[in-house]
C-alpha positions as CSV (number, residue, x, y, z in Angstrom):
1,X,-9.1,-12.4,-19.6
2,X,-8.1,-15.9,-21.2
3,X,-4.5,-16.6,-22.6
4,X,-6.1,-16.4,-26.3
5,X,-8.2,-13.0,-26.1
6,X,-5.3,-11.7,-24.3
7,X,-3.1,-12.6,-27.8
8,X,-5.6,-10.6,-29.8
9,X,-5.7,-7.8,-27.8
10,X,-1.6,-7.6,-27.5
11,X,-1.0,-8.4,-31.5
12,X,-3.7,-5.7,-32.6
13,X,-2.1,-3.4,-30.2
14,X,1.3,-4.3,-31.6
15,X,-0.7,-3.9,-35.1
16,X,1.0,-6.8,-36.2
17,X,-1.3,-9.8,-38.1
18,X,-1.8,-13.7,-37.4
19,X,0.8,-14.2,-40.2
20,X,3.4,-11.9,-38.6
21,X,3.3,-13.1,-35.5
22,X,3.1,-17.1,-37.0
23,X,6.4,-16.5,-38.9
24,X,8.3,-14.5,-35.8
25,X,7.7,-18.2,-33.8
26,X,8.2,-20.3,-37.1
27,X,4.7,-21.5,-37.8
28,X,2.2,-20.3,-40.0
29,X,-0.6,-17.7,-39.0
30,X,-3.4,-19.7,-39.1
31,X,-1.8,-22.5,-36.7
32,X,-1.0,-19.1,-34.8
33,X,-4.7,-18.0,-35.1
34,X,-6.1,-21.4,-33.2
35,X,-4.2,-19.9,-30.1
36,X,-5.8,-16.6,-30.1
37,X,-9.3,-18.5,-30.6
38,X,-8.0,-20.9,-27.8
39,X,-8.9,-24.0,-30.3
40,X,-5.0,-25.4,-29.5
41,X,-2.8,-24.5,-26.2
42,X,0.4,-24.1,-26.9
43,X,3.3,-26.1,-25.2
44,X,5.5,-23.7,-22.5
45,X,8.0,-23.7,-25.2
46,X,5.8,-22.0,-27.7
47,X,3.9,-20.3,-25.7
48,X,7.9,-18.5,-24.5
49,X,8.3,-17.7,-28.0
50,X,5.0,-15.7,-28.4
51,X,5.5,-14.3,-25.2
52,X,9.4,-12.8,-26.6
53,X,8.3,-12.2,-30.1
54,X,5.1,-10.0,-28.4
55,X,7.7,-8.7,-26.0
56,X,5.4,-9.3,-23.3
57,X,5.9,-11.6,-19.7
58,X,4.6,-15.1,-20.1
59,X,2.9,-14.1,-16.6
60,X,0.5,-11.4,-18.5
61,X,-0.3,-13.8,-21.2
62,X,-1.2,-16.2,-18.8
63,X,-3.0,-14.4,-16.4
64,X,-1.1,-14.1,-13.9
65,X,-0.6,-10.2,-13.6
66,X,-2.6,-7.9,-15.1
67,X,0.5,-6.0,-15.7
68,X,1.6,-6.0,-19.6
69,X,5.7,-5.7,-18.7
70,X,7.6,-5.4,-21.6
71,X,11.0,-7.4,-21.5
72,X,12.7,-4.1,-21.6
73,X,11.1,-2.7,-18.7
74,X,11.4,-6.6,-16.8
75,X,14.9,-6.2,-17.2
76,X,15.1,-2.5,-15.7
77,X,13.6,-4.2,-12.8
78,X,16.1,-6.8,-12.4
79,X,18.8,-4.5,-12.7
80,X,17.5,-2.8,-9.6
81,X,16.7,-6.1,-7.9
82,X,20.3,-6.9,-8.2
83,X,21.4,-3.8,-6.7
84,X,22.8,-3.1,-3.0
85,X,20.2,-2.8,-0.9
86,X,21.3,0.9,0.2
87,X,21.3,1.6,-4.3
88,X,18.1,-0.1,-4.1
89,X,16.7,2.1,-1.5
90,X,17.9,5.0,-3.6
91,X,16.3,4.1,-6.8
92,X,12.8,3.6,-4.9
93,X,12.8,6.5,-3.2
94,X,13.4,8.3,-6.6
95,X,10.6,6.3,-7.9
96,X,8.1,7.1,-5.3
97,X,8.9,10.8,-5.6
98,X,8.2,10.8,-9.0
99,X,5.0,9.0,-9.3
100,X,4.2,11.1,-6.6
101,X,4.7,14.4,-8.4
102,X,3.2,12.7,-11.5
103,X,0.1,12.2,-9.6
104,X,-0.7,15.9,-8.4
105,X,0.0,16.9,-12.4
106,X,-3.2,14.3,-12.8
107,X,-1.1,12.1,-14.7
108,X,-1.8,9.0,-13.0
């Protein structure tokens, strides 16, 4: 999916419109609406504020992971990426118990 649908399909889902998202990066919503149409790339710079005012990673907007992190979740995952490697050991074995168990209630 290209940088611009994948704008659309994060500010609908946000239900937030063109002008909302303009003014939350200080231009207006049709100069917003060129990116989603990908008529205009944005610099890095703007395209870092969209990225925090959708609270998504620059990497999904990009492309480059299919996975649509919020920043809170990205910074639960540095948290534990800064951890001791024994705390870090005990956090993913956690984790993999519990997506386990979620997975034989057909959760996932």
């Amino acid at each position: 999916m290209a940088f611009g649908n994948r704008l659309t399909a994060v500010r609908k889902k946000k239900k937030l419109s063109q002008a909302d998202v303009g003014k939350m990066i200080g231009i207006n919503g049709d100069a917003y609406g060129r990116y989603e149409r990908s008529e205009v790339r944005p610099t890095i710079e703007m395209a870092t504020k969209i990225a925090n005012a959708l609270n998504v990673s620059l990497d999904y907007l990009v492309g480059k992971t299919d996975l649509e992190l919020d920043t809170d979740m990205l910074k639960r995952v540095q948290a534990v990426s800064n951890l001791p490697d024994k705390e870090k050991e005990t956090v993913f074995v956690f984790l993999d118990s519990f997506i386990d168990r979620m997975k034989l209630q057909g959760v996932l």
